[in-house]
C-alpha positions in Angstrom: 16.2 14.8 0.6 15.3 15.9 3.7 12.1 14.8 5.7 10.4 18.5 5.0 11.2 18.2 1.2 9.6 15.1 1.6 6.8 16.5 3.4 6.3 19.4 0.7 6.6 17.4 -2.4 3.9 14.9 -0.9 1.5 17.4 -0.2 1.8 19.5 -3.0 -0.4 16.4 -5.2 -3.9 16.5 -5.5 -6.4 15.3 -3.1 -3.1 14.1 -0.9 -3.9 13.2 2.8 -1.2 13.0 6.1 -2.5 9.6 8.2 -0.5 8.0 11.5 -2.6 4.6 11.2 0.7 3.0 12.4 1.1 4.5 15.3 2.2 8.3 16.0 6.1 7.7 14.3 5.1 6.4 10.8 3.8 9.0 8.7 1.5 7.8 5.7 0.6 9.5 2.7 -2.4 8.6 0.4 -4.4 9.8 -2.1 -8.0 8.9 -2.4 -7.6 7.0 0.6 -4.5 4.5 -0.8 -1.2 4.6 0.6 1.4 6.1 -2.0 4.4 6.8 0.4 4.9 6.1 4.3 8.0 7.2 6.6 9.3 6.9 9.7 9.5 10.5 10.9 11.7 10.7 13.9 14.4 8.5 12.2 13.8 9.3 8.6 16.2 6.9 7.5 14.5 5.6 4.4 10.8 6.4 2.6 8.6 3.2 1.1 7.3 3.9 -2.1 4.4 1.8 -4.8 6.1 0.3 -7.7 5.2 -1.6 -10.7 6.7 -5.3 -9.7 9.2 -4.9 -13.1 10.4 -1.6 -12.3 10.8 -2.6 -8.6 13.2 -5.2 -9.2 15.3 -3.0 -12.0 15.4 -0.5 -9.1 16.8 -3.0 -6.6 19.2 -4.3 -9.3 20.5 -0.8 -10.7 20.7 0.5 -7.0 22.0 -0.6 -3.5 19.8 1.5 -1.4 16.6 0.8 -3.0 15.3 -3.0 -1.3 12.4 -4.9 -1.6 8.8 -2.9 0.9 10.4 -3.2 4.5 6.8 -4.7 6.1 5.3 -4.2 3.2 4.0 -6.0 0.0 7.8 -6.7 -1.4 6.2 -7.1 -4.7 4.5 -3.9 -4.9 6.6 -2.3 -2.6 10.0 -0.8 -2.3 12.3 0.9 0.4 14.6 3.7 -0.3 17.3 4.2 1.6 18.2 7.6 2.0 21.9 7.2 2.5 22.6 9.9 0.3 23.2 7.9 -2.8 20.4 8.5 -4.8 19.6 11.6 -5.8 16.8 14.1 -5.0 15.6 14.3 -8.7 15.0 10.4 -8.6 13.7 10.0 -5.3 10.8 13.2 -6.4 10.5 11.1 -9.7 10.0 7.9 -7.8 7.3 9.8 -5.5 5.4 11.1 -8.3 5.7 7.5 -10.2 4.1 6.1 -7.1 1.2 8.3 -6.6 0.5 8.1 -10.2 0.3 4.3 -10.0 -2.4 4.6 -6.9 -4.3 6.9 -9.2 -4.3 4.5 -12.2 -5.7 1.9 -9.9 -8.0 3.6 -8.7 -11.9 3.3 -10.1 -13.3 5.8 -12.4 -15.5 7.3 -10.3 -12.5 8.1 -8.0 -10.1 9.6 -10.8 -13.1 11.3 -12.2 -13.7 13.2 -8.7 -9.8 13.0 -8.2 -9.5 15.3 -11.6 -12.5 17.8 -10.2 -10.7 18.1 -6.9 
């Protein structure tokens, strides 16, 4: 995956939003205002994604480039390595898995006007 594919597949959720609240290297995206994916953009040498903590760790067992949230919530969090190992198909279904976890968490009211968007 490149960093454009990254970029398109991102945006093309609902109610997504492009943020540099880390400074003007670290893209961030969220959705209703929570972060679902961030990257480094100049290097693009990994993306950190939301995980459920059990998935997270079968992730990190099952594959080498997938490590606990580099400055992140290593719980919550994971890091991809994009080293060419893992393929595009997982890494888009691991995107979609993490924006869809933001979404469950968010309130009612915010998945109600998330759905009307």
């Amino acid at each position: 995956m490149d960093l454009e594919h990254f970029m398109r597949w991102c945006n093309a959720k609902k109610a997504v939003t492009e943020e540099f609240p880390f400074g003007e290297n670290i893209l961030v995206y969220k959705v209703m205002g929570k972060m679902f994916a961030l990257t480094d953009v100049d290097q693009f040498a990994s993306i950190n994604l939301k995980v459920d903590p059990e998935q997270g760790i079968l992730l990190q067992e099952e594959y080498a480039a997938v490590q606990p949230g580099y400055h992140m919530n290593k719980k919550h969090w994971i890091t991809v390595v994009l080293d060419g190992s893992v393929p595009n198909r997982l890494l888009q279904q691991w995107i979609d898995n993490s924006y869809n976890l933001v979404v469950s968490g968010l309130t009612k009211k915010q998945q109600n006007a998330l759905r009307e968007a």
